[in-house]
N, C-alpha and C positions, 0 to 999 in steps of 0.2 A: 504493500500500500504506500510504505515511505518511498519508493521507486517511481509507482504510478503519479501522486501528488510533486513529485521535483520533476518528473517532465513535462508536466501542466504548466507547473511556473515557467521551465525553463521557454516552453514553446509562448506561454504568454509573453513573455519580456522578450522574445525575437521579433515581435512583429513591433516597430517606430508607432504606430497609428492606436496602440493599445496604451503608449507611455503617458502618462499625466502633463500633459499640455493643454493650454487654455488662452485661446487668444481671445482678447476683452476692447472695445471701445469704450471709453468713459469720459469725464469731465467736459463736457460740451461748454464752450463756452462764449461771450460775444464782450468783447471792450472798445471800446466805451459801452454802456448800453442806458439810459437810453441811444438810440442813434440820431446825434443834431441834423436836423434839415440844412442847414447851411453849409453844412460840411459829412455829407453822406456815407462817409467811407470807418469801416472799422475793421477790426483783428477775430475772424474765429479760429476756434484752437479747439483739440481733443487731446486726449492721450490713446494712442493704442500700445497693448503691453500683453505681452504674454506670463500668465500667474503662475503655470507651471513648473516644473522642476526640469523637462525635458526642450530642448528648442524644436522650433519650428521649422523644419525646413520647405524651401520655394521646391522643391523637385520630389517628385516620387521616390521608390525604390529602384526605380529603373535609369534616373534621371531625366524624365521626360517634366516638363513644369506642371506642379500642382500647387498655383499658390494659395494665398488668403486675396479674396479682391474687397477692395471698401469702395462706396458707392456714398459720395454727398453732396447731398441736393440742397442745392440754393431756393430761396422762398423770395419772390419779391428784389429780385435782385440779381447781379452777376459779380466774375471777380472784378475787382477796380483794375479797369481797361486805364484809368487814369493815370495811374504812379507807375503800372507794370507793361512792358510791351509784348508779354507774351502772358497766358494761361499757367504755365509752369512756373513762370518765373515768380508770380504773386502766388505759390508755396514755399512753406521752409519750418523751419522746426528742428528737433533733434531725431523725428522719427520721419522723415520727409525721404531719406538713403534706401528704408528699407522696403520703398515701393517705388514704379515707373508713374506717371502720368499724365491722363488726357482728358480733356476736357469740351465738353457739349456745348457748344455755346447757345444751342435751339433749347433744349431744356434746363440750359445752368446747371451743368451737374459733372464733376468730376469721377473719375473712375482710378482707383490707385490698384495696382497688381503689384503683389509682391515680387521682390529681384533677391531678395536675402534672408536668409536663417535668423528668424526672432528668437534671441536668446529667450531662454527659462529667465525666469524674473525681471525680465528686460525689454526695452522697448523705449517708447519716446514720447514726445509734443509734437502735434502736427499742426501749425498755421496755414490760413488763407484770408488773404485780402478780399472784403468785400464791399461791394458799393449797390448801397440803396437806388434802384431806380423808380419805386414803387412805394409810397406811403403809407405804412397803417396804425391804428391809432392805438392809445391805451387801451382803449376799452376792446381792443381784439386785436392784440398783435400778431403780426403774423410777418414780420421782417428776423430772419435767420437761416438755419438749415441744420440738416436732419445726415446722421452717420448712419450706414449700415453695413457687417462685416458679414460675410459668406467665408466660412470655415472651409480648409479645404481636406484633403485625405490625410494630412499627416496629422491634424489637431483633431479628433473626435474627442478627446478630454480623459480617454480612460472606458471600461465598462463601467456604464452607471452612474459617471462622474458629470455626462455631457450637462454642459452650461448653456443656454442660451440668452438667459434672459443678461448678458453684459455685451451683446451682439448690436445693439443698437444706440445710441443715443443724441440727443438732441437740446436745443436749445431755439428761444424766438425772443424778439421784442420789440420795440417800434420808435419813430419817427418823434420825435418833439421839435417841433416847431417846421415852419411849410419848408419844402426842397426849393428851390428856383424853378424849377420845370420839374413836375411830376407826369411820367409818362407813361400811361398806363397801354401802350399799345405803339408797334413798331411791327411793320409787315412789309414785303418784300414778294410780288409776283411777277411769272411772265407773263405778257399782252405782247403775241406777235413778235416782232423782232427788239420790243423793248422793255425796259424794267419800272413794272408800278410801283411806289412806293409811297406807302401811306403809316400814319404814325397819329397819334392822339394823347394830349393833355387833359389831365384832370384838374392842375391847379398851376399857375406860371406868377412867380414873383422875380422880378426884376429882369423876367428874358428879354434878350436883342434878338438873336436870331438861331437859324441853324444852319449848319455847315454838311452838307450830303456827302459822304466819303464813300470811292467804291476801293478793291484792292483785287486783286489775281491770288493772290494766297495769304491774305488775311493776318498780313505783318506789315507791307509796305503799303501806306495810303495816299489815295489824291483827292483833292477835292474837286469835285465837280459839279456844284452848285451850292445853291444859298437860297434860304426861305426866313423870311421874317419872322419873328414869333409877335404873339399878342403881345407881350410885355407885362401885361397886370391881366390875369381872372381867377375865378374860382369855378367854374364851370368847362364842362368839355368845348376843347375847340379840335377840328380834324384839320391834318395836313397829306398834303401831296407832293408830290414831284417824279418824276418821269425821265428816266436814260435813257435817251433814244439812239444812244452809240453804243451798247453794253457791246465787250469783248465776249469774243468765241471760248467759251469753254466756261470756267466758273466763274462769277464774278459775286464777290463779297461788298456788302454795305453797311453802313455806320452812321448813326448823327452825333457828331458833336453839336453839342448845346451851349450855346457863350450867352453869357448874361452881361447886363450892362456895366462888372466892372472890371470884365474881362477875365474872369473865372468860366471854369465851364467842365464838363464831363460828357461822357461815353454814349451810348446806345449801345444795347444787344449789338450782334452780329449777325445780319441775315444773310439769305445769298439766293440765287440765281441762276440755274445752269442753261447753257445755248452751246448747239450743236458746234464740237470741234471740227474744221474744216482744215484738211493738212494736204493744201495743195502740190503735185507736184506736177515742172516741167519737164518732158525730156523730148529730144535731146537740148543738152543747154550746155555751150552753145548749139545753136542749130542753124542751116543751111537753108533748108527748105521748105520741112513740115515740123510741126512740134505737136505733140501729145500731151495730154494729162491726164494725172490720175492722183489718187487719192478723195472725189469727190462720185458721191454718187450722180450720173448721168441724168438718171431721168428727176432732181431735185433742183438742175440748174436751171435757171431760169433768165440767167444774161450770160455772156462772157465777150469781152472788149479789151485791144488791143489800143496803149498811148504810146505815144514816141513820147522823145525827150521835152517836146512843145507842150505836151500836152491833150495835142489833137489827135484824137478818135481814128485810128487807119484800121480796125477792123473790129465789129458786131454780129454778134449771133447769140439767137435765144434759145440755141441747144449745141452742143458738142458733139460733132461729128467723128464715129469709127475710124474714117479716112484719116482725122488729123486735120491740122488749120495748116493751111497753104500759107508762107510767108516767104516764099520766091520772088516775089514783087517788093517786097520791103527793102529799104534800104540796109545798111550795116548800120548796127549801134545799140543801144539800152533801151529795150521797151519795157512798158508795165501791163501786166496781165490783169485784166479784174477780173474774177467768178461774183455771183449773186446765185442765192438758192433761193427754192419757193420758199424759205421760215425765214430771208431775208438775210442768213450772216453773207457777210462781204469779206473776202481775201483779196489780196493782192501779191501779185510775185512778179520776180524779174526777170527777162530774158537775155540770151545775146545772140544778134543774130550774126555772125560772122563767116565771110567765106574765102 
């Protein structure tokens, strides 16, 4: 019997996922809180920490990854686009190493995957900059966000031991006193070959205007337009504005909000996708006929030939199998325009040399 009970234990303590580990989120928390309306940006923190006596590791028995993922949702808000220029970079902490992460900007919500072995009784702080874009009041706050941890195979806690209820935690509070622009709505669609873009205020004290930002990959920005704001209400007012140039592929958008004393802050980040169009010519140089491809045929709807003038030496509102005839052309730098039915426009170069 003493024989049969030591190979129980011994095959118990082989298996990692039977050893007493217990990874916990806890201390949710928000500073300043309340959060000033004049200055909408604060610090949330948790600690995550494993109670255990065994560490945690990111990989299976095999090494293939099984980590711990945390999942935290933003209420009312995103991270401050204002002080940080990336989603990542407005994390930090002491426990910030032992996870990867990315971040939603359609739902505010980060997503952390673990990359390292959480020591047995160890673990860290995890900060995130956050910026109110969204008011609510004492009487129902609901400005903060909410942790969730998904255990993964190596931390079950033991037979009998599993914990969940430190799997969660959270923290809310609200707004004292008005924001300058309270925005309760930022939306971004496609209309045809352009981008709609509408947005709404709930309350504006001391707004100038807005600045319409779009970008390609949602780091480098330009501006490409400007809308007035009311300046003083307390009522909804609705805005618009319209890109009727939006690039081929993704295009990302943003309001900055400047107020009259030259302060100002973020919008969400919406976006837009239009058909990538990746024309090519060949031969290039070419002699006599030239080809393309990369576009589908029956989607074209113009395709025009400019010399260096400027002026138009060849039209067609479909691309021919045979190839475009430029035997007749001079030698020198032409520009190629495509147009499709959904409207994106490419241009590319040719040489015709012989």
């Amino acid at each position: 019997m003493k024989t049969i009970t030591s190979f129980f234990l011994l095959f118990v303590l082989s298996f990692p996922g039977w050893a007493d580990s217990n990874p916990t989120v806890t201390n949710a928390t928000i500073t300043p809180s309340p959060i000033q309306g004049s200055n909408p940006y604060v610090t949330f923190s948790f600690d995550v920490f494993n109670t255990g006596s065994q560490d945690i590791s990111h990989l299976d028995i095999d090494g293939n990854p099984d980590p711990i993922v945390l999942i935290i949702s933003f209420s009312n808000g995103s991270y401050d686009n204002t002080h940080y220029s990336s989603p990542t970079d407005a994390v930090g902490g002491s426990g910030k190493d032992f996870f990867s992460w990315t971040y939603n900007s359609t739902t505010a919500t980060y997503t952390g995957t673990q990359i390292a072995p959480l020591p047995s009784e160890g673990g860290g702080t995890i900060t995130m900059a956050y910026k109110a874009t969204t008011a609510t009041p004492q009487s129902n706050p609901n400005n903060g966000f909410n942790v969730n941890l998904t255990s993964n195979g190596n931390a079950p806690n033991g037979p009998g031991t599993n914990d969940t209820n430190d799997d969660n935690t959270s923290s809310r509070t609200y707004v004292d006193g008005p924001m300058p622009v309270t925005l309760i709505q930022f939306n971004a669609t496609k209309e045809g070959r352009a981008s709609s873009l509408t947005w709404a205020t709930s309350e504006e004290t001391n707004a100038d205007f807005f600045e319409v930002e779009r970008s390609t990959d949602a780091k480098g920005w330009q501006k490409i337009g400007v809308v007035n704001a009311t300046g003083e209400s307390k009522v909804t007012v609705n805005y618009s504005f319209t890109d009727s140039a939006p690039i081929s592929g993704t295009n990302y958008y943003r309001l900055k909000m400047i107020d009259n004393d030259a302060t100002f802050s973020f919008s969400k980040i919406e976006n837009v996708g239009f058909e990538q169009v990746n024309l090519v010519i060949y031969p290039n140089p070419t002699a006599d006929v030239m080809f393309l491809k990369g576009v589908d045929a029956s989607k074209v709807s113009s395709i025009s030939i400019h010399n260096s003038n400027g002026r138009t030496v060849y039209a067609s509102s479909q691309i021919s199998p045979a190839g475009i005839d430029v035997s007749r052309l001079s030698v020198g730098i032409y520009l190629v325009n495509t147009s499709t039915v959904d409207g994106v426009v490419q241009t590319q170069k040719v040489l015709i040399a012989r």
